[in-house]
BATINU-609753 format. One record per residue: residue in one letter; y, x, z of N, C-alpha, C in turn. Coordinates in steps of 0.02 Angstrom, whole numbers, plus 50000, padded with zeros to 5 digits. Layout:
<sites>
a, Y, X, Z, Y, X, Z, Y, X, Z
...
</sites>
This chain:
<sites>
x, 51908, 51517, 49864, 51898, 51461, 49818, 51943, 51403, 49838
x, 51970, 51385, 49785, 52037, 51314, 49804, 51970, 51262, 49818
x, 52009, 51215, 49871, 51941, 51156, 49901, 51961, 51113, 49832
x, 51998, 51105, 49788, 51999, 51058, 49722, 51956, 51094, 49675
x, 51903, 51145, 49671, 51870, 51157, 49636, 51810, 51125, 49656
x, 51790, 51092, 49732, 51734, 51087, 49742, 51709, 51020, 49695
x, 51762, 50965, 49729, 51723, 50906, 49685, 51721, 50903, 49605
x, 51759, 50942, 49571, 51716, 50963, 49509, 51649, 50995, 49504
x, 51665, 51054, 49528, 51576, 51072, 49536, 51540, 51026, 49578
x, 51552, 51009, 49580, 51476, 50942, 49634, 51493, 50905, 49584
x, 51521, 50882, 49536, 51511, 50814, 49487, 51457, 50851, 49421
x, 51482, 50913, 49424, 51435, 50939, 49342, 51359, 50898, 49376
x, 51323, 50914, 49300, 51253, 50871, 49307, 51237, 50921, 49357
x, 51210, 50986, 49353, 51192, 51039, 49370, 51170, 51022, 49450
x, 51232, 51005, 49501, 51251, 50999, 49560, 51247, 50950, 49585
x, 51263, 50886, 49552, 51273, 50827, 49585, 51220, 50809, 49629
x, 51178, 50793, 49607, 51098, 50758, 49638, 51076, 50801, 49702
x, 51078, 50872, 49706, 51069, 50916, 49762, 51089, 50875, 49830
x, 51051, 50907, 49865, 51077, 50890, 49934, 51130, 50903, 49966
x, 51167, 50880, 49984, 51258, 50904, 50011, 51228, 50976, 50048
x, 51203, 50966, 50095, 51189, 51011, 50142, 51166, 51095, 50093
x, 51129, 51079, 50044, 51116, 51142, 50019, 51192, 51156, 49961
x, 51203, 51107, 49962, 51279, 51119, 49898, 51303, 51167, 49933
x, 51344, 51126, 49985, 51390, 51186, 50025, 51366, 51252, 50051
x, 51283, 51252, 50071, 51259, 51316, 50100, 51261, 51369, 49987
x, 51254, 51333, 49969, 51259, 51378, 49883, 51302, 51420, 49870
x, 51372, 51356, 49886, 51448, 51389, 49891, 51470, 51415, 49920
x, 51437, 51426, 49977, 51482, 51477, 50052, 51478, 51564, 50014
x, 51428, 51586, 49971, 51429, 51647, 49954, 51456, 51654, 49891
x, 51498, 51585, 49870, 51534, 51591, 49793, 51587, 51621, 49811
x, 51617, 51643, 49731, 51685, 51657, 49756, 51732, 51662, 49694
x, 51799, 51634, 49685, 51823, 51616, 49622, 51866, 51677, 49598
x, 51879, 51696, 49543, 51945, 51734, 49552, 51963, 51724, 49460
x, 52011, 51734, 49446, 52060, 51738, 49382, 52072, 51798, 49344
x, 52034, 51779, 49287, 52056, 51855, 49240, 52080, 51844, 49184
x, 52116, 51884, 49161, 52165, 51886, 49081, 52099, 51858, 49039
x, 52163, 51872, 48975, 52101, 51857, 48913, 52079, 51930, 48912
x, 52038, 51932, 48856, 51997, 52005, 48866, 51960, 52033, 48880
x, 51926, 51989, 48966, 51905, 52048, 48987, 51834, 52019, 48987
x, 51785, 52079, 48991, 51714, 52076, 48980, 51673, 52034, 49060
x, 51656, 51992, 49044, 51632, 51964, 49128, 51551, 51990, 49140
x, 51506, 51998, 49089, 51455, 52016, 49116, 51446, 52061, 49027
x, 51372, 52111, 49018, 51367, 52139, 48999, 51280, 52125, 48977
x, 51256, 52129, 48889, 51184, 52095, 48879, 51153, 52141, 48915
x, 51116, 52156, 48926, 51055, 52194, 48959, 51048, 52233, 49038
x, 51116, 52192, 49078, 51154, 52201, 49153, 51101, 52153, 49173
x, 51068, 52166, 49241, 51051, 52110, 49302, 51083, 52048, 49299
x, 51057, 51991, 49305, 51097, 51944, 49299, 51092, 51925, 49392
x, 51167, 51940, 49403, 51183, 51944, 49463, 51221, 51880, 49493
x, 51256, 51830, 49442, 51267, 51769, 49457, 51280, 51711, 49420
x, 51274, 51662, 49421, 51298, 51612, 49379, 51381, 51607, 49371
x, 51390, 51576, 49324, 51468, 51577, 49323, 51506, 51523, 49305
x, 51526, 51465, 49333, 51572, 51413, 49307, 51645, 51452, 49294
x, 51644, 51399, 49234, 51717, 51394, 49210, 51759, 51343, 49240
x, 51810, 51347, 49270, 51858, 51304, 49291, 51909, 51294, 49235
x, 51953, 51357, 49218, 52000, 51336, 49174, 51994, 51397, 49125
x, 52013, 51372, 49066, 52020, 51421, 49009, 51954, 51424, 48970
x, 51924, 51482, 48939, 51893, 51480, 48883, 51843, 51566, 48883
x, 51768, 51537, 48874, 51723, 51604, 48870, 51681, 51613, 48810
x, 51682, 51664, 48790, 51648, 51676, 48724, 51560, 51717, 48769
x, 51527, 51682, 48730, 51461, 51715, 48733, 51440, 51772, 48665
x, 51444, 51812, 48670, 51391, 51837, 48606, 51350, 51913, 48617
x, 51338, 51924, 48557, 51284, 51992, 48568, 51280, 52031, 48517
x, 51281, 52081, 48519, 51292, 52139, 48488, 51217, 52175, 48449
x, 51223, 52211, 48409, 51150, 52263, 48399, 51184, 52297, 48336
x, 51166, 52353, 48355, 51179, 52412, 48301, 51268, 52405, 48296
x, 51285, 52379, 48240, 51357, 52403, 48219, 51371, 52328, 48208
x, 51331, 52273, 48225, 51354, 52184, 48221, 51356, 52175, 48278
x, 51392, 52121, 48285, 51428, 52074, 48315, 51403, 52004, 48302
x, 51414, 51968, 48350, 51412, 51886, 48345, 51414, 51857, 48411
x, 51443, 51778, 48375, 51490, 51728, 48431, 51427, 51689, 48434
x, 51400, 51682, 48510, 51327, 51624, 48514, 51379, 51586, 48503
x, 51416, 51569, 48556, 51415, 51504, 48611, 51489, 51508, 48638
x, 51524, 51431, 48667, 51586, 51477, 48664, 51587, 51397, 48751
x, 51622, 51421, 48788, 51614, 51387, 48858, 51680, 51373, 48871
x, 51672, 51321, 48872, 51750, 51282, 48909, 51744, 51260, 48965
x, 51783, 51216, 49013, 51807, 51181, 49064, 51760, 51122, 49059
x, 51722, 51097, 49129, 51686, 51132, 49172, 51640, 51144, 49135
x, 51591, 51204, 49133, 51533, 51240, 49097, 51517, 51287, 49148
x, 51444, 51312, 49143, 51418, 51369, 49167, 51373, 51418, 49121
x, 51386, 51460, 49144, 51323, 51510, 49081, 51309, 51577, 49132
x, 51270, 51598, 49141, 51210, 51584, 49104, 51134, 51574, 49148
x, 51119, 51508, 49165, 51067, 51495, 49218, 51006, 51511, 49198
x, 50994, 51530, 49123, 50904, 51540, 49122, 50903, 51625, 49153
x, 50940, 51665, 49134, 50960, 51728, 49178, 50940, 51734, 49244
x, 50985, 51698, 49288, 50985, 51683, 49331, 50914, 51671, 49371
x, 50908, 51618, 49343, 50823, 51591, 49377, 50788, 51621, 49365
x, 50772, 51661, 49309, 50707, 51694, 49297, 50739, 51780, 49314
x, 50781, 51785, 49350, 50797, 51856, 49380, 50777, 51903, 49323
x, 50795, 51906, 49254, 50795, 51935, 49204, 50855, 51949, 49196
x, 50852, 52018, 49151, 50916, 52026, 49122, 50985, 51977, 49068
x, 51031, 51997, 49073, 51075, 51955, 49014, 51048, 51955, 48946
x, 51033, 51911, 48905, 51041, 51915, 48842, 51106, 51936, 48797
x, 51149, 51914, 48818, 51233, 51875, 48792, 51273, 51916, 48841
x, 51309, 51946, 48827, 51381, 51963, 48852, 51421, 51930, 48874
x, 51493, 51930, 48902, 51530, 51865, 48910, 51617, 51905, 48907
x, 51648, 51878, 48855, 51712, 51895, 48897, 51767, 51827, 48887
x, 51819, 51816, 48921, 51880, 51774, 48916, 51900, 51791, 48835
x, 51922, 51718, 48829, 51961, 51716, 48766, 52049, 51709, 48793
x, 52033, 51676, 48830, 52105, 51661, 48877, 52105, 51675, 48941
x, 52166, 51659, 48954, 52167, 51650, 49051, 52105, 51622, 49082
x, 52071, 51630, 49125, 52030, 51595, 49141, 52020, 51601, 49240
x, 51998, 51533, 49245, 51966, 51541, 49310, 51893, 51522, 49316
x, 51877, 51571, 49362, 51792, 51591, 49344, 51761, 51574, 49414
x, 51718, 51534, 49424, 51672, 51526, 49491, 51622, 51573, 49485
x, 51589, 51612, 49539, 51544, 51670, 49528, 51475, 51637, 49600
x, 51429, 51598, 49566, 51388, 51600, 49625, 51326, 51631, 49614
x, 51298, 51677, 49673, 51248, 51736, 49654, 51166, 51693, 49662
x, 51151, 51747, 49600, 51085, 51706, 49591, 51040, 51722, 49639
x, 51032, 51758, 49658, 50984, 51750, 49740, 51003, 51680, 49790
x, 51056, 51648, 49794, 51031, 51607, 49829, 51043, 51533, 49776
x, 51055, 51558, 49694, 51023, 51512, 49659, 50972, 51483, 49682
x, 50909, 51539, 49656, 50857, 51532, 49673, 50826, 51521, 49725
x, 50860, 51534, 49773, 50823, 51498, 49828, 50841, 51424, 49845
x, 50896, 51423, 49822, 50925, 51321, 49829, 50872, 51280, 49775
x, 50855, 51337, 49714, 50785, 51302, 49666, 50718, 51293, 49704
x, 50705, 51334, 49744, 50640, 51315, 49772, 50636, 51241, 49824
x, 50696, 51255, 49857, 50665, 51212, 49907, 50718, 51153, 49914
x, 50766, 51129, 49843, 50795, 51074, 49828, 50751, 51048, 49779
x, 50700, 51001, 49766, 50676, 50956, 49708, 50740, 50925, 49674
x, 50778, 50880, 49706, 50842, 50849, 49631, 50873, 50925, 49610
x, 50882, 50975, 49641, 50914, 51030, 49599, 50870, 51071, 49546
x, 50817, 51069, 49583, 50754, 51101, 49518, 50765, 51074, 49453
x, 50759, 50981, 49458, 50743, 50927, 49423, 50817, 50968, 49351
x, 50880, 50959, 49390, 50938, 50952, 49357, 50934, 51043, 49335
x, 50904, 51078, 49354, 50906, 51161, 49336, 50862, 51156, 49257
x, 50824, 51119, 49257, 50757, 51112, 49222, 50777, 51064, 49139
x, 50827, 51020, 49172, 50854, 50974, 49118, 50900, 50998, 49090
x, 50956, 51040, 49113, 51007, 51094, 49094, 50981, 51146, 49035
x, 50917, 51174, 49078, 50900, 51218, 49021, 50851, 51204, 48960
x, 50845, 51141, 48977, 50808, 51099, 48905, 50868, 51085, 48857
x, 50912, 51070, 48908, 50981, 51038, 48846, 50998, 51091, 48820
x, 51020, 51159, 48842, 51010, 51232, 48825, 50998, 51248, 48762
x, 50917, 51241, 48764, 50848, 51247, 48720, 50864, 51202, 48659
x, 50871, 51130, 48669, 50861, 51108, 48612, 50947, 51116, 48568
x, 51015, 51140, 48608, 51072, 51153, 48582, 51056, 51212, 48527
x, 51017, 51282, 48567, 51013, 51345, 48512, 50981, 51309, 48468
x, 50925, 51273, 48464, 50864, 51265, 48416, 50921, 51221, 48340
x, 50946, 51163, 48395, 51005, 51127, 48331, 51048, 51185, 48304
x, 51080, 51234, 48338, 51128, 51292, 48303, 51087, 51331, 48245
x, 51015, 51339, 48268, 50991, 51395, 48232, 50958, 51358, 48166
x, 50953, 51283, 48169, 50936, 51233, 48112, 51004, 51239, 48079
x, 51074, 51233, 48085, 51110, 51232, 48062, 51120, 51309, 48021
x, 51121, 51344, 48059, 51115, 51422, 48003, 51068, 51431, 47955
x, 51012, 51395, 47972, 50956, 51417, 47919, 50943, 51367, 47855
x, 50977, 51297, 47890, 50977, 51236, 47841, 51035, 51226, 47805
x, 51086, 51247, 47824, 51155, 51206, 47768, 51183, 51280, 47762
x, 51216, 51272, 47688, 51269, 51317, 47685, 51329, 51347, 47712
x, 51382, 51365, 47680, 51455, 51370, 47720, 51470, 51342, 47709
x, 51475, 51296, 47669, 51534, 51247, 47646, 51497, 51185, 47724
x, 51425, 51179, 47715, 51412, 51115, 47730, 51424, 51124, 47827
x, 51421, 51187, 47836, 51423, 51209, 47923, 51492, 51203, 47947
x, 51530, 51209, 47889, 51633, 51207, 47921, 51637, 51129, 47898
x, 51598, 51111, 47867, 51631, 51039, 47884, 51576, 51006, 47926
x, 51544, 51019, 47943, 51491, 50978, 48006, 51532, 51033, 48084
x, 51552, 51059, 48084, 51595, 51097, 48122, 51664, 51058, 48154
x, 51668, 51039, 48101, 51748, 50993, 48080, 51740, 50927, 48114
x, 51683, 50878, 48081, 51651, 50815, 48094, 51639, 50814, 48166
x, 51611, 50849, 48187, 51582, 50862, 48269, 51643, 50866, 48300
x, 51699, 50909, 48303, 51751, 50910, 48341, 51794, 50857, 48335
x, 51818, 50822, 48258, 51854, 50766, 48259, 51825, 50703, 48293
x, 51751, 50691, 48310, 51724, 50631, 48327, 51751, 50649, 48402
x, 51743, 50709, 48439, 51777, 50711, 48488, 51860, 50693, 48507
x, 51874, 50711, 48451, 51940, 50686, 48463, 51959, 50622, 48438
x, 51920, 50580, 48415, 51944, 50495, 48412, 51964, 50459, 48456
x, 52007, 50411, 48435, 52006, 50394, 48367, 52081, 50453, 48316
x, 52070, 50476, 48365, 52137, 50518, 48297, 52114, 50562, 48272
x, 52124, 50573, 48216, 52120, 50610, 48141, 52143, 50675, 48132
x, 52156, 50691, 48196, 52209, 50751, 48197, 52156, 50810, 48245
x, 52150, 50855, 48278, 52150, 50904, 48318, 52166, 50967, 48298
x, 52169, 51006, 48370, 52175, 51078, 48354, 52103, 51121, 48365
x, 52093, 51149, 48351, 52048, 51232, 48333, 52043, 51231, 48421
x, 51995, 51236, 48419, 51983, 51279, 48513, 51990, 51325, 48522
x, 51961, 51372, 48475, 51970, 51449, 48494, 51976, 51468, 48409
x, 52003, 51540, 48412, 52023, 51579, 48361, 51975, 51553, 48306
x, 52020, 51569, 48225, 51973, 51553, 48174, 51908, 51614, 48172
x, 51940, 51692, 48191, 51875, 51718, 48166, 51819, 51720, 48224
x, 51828, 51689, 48270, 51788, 51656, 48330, 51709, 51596, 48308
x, 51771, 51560, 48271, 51747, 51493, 48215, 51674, 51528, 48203
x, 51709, 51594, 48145, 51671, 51624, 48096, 51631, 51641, 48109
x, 51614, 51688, 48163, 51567, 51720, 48198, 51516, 51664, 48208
x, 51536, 51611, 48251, 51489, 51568, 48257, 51460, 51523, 48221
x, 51497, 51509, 48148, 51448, 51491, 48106, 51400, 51536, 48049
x, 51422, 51595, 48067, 51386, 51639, 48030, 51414, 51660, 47979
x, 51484, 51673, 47973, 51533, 51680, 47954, 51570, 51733, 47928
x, 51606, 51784, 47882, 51657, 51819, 47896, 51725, 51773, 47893
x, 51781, 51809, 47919, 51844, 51770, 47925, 51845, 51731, 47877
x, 51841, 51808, 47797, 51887, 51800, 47727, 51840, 51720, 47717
x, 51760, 51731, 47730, 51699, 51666, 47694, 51758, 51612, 47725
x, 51762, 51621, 47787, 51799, 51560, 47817, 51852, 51536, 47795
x, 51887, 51563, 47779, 51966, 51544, 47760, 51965, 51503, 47684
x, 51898, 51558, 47624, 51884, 51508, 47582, 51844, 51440, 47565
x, 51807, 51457, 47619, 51749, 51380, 47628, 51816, 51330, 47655
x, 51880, 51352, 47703, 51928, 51297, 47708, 51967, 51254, 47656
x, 51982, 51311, 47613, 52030, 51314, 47537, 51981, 51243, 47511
x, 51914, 51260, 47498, 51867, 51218, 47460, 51873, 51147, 47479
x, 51883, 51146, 47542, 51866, 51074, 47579, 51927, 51050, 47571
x, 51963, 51065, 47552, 52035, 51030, 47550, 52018, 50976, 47501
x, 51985, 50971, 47434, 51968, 50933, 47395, 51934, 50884, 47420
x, 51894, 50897, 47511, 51871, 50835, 47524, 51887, 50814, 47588
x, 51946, 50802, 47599, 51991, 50801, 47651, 52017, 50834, 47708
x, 51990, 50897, 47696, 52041, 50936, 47764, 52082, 50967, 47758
x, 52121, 50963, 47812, 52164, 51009, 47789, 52190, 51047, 47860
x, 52204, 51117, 47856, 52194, 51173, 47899, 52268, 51204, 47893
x, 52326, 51188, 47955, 52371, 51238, 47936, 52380, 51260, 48005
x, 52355, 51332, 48007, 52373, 51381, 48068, 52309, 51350, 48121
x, 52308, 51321, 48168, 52247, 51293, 48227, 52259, 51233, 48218
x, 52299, 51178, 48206, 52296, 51095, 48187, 52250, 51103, 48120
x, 52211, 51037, 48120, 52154, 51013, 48084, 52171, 50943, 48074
x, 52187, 50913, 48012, 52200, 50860, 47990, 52125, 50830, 47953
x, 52124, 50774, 47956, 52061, 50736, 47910, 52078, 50689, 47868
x, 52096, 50680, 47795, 52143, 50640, 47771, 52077, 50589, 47731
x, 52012, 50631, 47748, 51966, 50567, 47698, 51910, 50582, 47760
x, 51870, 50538, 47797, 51830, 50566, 47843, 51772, 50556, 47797
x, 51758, 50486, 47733, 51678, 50484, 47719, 51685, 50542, 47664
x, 51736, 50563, 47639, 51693, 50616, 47588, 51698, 50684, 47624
x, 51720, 50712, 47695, 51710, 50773, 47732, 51661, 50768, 47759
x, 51644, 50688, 47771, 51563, 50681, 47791, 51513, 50680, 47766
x, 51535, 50678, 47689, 51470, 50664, 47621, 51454, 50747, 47638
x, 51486, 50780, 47642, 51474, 50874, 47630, 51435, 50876, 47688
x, 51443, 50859, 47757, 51404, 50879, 47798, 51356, 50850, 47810
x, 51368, 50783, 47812, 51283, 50749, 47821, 51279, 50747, 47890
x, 51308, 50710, 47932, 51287, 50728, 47993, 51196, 50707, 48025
x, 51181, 50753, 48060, 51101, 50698, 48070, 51116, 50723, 48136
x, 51075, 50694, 48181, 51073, 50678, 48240, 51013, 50748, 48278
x, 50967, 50772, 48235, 50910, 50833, 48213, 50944, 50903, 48225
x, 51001, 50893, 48180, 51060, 50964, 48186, 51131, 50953, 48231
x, 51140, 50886, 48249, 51198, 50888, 48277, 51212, 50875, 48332
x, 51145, 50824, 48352, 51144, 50794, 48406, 51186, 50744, 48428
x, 51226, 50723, 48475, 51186, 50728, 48546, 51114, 50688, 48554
x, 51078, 50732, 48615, 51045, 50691, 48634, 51053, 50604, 48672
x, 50997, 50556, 48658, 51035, 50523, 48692, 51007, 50504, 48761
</sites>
């Protein structure tokens, strides 16, 4: 593990508050390594054998049944997935593979769990992680069941451009039919729910995302605070 990975991981919420002394005894059995895009990092219904920060690059969560597919959750720089696994020494729900290059921290959940028992600020921050977790699916799964396509690619849109203010501009994080998957999506739905929105200011060429009217891309989505969050 490069020693410039540590004080990132000790800044996530996750870590910080812990006791130094148990931080470093956590990390002594981590261990980092780098894989292409592609490749599968854990498997749904595998032991969940460790937690996993992201350092650099990009992870897709999703899960499979029968002959479907779907994108939960998608993990960037710094992120971890998947700690309710982990702690409750249950199996994976979610799969995992790279979308890109990535560098991957691997710390094993056996001595997760034991830094949970007998750290209180790490319990505290294990406990608040997987509330923020909890109430993230609950907002995703309000968003699938409450708004349409039209109204989910542009509350999709809204959410990522507020991140990128004040400019009007960004790019796509990960692939469009990535997008799709995760809003519940096929590509083709996707590509035409984009066409549509052009009439209310977006505009989509290749991964750049332009916003040429933000209150009427925002009249379509409606943002509420219920479906979109953040908490505050």
């Amino acid at each position: 593990m490069r020693p410039s990975d540590l004080p990132e991981i000790r800044h996530l919420p996750l870590f910080r508050d812990m006791l130094q002394s148990n931080f470093e005894q956590l990390l002594q059995g981590a261990y980092a390594q780098n894989f292409p895009a592609g490749v599968e990092l854990i498997r749904q219904g595998d032991p969940a054998d460790f937690l996993h920060i992201v350092i650099e690059g990009a992870v897709e969560l999703f899960a499979e049944w029968g002959e479907g597919a779907c994108t939960m959750a998608i993990v960037q720089p710094i992120g971890t997935f998947i700690l309710a696994a982990c702690i409750k020494d249950a199996p994976y729900l979610m799969s995992a593979r790279t979308l890109e290059k990535s560098r991957i921290i691997m710390v094993p959940a056996p001595d997760l769990r034991a830094v949970f028992r007998r750290d209180p600020e790490f319990a505290v921050s294990t406990i608040t992680e997987l509330a923020g977790c909890y109430r993230a699916v609950v907002r995703h799964a309000k968003g699938l069941k409450l708004r349409n396509s039209r109204e989910r690619v542009a509350a999709y849109m809204v959410k990522h451009l507020r991140r990128a203010a004040p400019h009007m501009a960004f790019g796509l994080p990960v692939e469009k039919r990535v997008i799709a998957s995760y809003l519940g999506m096929t590509p083709e739905n996707l590509s035409r729910t984009l066409r549509q929105l052009e009439a209310d200011g977006l505009r989509v060429s290749g991964t750049h995302v332009t916003v040429t009217d933000y209150d009427r891309l925002a009249a379509v989505a409606r943002p509420d605070p219920l479906l979109d969050g953040p908490d505050p």
